[in-house]
Structure formats: structure tokens, C-alpha cells
C-alpha angles and dihedrals in degrees: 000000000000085000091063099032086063094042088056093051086049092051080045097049090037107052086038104129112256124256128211121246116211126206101171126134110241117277112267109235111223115186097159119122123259149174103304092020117140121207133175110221116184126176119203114255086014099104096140099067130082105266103195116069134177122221105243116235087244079063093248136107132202110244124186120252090356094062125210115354130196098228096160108127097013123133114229089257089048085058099049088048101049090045083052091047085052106046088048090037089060094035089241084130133010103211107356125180113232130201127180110182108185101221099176133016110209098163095056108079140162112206115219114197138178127017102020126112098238103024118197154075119316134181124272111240119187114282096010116168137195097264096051098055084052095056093050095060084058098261142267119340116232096252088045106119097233088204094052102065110147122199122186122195143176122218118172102344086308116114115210129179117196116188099226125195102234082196099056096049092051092047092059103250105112128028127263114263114241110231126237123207100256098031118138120218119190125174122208138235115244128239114238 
């Protein structure tokens, strides 16, 4: 009786769906501005000038009355302090209120590559997972192999590729993988 009882627990634990286990170092958050990346800046009492403004490639934007600013690097605060700097600086306002609102990172981007309908980069949004880049890039193809997901990601200089289950993750078994801006997702042909 003990004998089968046993045997029984070992056919259960066996045939137990997988789960991933993930050894991945939590995503970096990155929210400061880049090349591509939109902003609305208001300052209070200021109706009559544009509000939404695009980091140049060259890392600058045209503000009014302040001129170009290099706003490459800068956290949103960072901007707002270095507009207010300005407009005080060159005696345009005495003690202005100053809001940046990011509206869009595009330089901040995740790649999907291989079996996947729409391959290519697209661009990081707050909380994105695995799944749901995945999804952008219109999902799996049907010869993409849904247990052979690879994601590559640097953390501190160091470069790191995990093999994922897709399935797993979808199923519910194991839980959804934050995004970083720079990693790398390729999904893999299947074998038939």
C-alpha cells in the first residue's frame, strides 16, 4: 500500500508542469530624457508658448526665451530645475512654476527578434513585460517555438542571456519578466 502510494506521488510530481526559474537581476529603471524623447513643459502664467517639446539627436531642444538647452541625461526634475535656473538667471521670470511631464521614451527601447509576426525595436513604456513586447510585435509566429524564448540583458556592463518558456509564463506558471530599456528578446523556430 505504502509502495503505491509513493509511486503515485512520484506520476503527480513528474508529469507537474515545469516552472521557470528566473535568475534575472531586477529591471534598471531609466527615466532620464534622450534623443526622440517628447515632453510637455508648462510653466504657470506662460499660456502663450509651445508646451510639448522632442529631444534633438544632437541631445538639445529650442526653448523660448532660454534658448537651446542640453537636456541629454537629465532626469525630468533636472529639466524643470535647469528651465527655472534659466528664466530667473536671465531675469524673464522672477519665481516661475515649472512642470515636464514625459509623455513618450523613444530612446528607451526593447528589440524583438525571430519568430515573431512584426520583428524590431520598440519603445520601452513603464512596466513593460515580456509578454507584452511580444505582443507588440504582434506575437509568436506559428513556426515560433513558444518554450525557446531568449532575453538578453545588460546590467552593469555585464551581458546575460536566460532561455524563458513563453508558455509557462502565459499559462500562468511562472510570472511575467519586467523589461529594461537595451534588452534583447529572440524567439526561437521550432523544431518539427
Amino acid at each position: 500500500m505504502l509502495g503505491a502510494l509513493v509511486l503515485a506521488i512520484l506520476v503527480v510530481s513528474c508529469s507537474a508542469p515545469k516552472t521557470n526559474r528566473i535568475n534575472l537581476p531586477p529591471p534598471i529603471e531609466s527615466t532620464t530624457l534622450g534623443p526622440g524623447d517628447t515632453f510637455d513643459l508648462h510653466i504657470v502664467g506662460e499660456d502663450r508658448i509651445p508646451t510639448t517639446y522632442t529631444v534633438s539627436p544632437d541631445g538639445t531642444v529650442d526653448f523660448p526665451y532660454i534658448r537651446r538647452q542640453h537636456v541629454d541625461g537629465l532626469e525630468p526634475q533636472q529639466l524643470v530645475d535647469l528651465v527655472r535656473e534659466k528664466l530667473i538667471e536671465g531675469k524673464i521670470l522672477m519665481d516661475p512654476s515649472v512642470m515636464v511631464n514625459v509623455r513618450e521614451y523613444k530612446s528607451k527601447y526593447v528589440n524583438i527578434l525571430g519568430q515573431v509576426k512584426a520583428p524590431g525595436a520598440f519603445p520601452l513604456l513603464p512596466g513593460f513585460t515580456l509578454v507584452q513586447a511580444i505582443s507588440q510585435a504582434g506575437g509568436p509566429t506559428p513556426t515560433a517555438d513558444p518554450d525557446n524564448v531568449r532575453l538578453t540583458r545588460t546590467t552593469n556592463g555585464k551581458r546575460r542571456t536566460l532561455r524563458i518558456s513563453l508558455r509557462s509564463i502565459t499559462e500562468g506558471r511562472s510570472p511575467d519578466i519586467p523589461l529594461q530599456s537595451g534588452d534583447v528578446i529572440t524567439v526561437a523556430q521550432g523544431v518539427f
